[in-house]
C-alpha positions, 0 to 999 in steps of 0.5 A, spaced: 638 184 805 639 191 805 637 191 811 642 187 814 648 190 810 646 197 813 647 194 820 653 190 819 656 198 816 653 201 822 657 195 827 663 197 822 663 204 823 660 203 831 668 198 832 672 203 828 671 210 832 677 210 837 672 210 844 671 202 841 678 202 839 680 203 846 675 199 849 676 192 846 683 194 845 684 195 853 680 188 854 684 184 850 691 187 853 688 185 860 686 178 858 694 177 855 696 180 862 693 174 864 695 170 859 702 171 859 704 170 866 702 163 865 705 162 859 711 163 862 710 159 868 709 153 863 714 154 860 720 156 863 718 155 870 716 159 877 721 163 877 719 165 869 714 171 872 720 174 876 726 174 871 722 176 864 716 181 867 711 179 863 704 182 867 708 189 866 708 187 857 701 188 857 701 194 861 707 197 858 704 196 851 697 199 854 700 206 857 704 207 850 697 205 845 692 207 850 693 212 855 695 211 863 687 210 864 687 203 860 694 201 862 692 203 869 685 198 868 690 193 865 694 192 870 689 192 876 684 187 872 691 183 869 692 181 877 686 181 880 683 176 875 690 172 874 690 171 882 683 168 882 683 164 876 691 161 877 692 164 884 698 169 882 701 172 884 699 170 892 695 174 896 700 177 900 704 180 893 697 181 890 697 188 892 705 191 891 703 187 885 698 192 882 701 198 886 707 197 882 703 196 875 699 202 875 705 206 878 708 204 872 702 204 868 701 212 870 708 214 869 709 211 862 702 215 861 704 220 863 712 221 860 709 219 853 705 225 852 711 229 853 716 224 850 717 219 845 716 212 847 723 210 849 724 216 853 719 215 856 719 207 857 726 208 860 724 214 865 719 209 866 723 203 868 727 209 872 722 212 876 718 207 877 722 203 881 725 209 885 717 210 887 716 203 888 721 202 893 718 209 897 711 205 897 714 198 900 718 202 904 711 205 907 707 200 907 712 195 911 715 199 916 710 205 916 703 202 915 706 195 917 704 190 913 706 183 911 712 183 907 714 177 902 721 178 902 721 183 896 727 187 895 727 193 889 734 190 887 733 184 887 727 184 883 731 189 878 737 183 878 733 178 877 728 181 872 734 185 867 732 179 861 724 182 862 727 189 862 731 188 857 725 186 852 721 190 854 726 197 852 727 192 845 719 190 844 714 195 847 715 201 843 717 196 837 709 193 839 705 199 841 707 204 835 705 198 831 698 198 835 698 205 833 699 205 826 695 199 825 689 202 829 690 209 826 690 211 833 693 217 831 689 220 826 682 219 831 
């Protein structure tokens, strides 16, 4: 019995160190950046992905918890997987899709060392698209790849209601996530 308690200590301290907080932590944020788009799909139709952002929430979350490494595994596995298990995004947004993630997931990484989390989400959001739009720019008409009819203005339009929440939510969630993961005192 002592034995099995001494293993059960050694499994709790092993799970609290921050390496196996972040970890698990950035696995289940890829699963929700698979599961969320779905979610939305289902429930609020095609259209759902573009209007509310939701693969960007895990993303976001993961940047401001975990670091621009995690967020950037995060938004690379959430999009690969979610197109081999439910075949979105398509192929040919597949990869704008998982360049604008991890543009995102580096840059809010990157800011909230130096700034608090809505600064930093905001020049995120900002900066994001700006780099975004220069990288559609040189892959459609430098390196001439196939387009989908994307444009950066349009995809800001159509997705304010994401924008919006993510300004309201995801610093609200990943100071939360700190707190309760006692990320900052490791």
């Amino acid at each position: 019995m002592e034995k099995i308690e001494k293993k059960e200590n050694h499994l709790l301290e092993i799970l609290q160190t921050r390496k196996a907080k972040y970890v698990v932590g950035t696995l289940l944020l890829s699963g929700i950046g698979i599961a969320l788009p779905r979610i939305f799909h289902i429930l609020a139709g095609s259209s759902a992905g573009a209007t509310f952002l939701p693969m960007h929430i895990a993303v976001l979350i993961a940047a401001l918890t975990f670091g621009a490494l995690s967020a950037s595994i995060v938004g690379g596995t959430s999009v690969v997987c979610s197109y081999l298990l439910t075949g979105m995004p398509t192929l040919t947004r597949l990869p704008y899709m998982a360049i604008e993630l991890v543009i995102y997931a580096v840059l809010l990484g990157i800011l909230n060392k130096k700034f608090n989390s809505y600064i930093s989400l905001i020049a995120t959001i900002i900066l994001g698209r700006v780099i975004y739009a220069g990288v559609l720019f040189v892959a459609i008409n430098v390196i001439g790849l196939q387009t989908y009819g994307i444009s950066v203005i349009e995809s800001i339009k159509t997705g304010l209601p994401g924008i919006v929440f993510q300004l309201v939510c995801i610093p609200f969630i990943a100071k939360l996530l700190n707190e309760r993961l006692n990320l900052k005192n490791d």
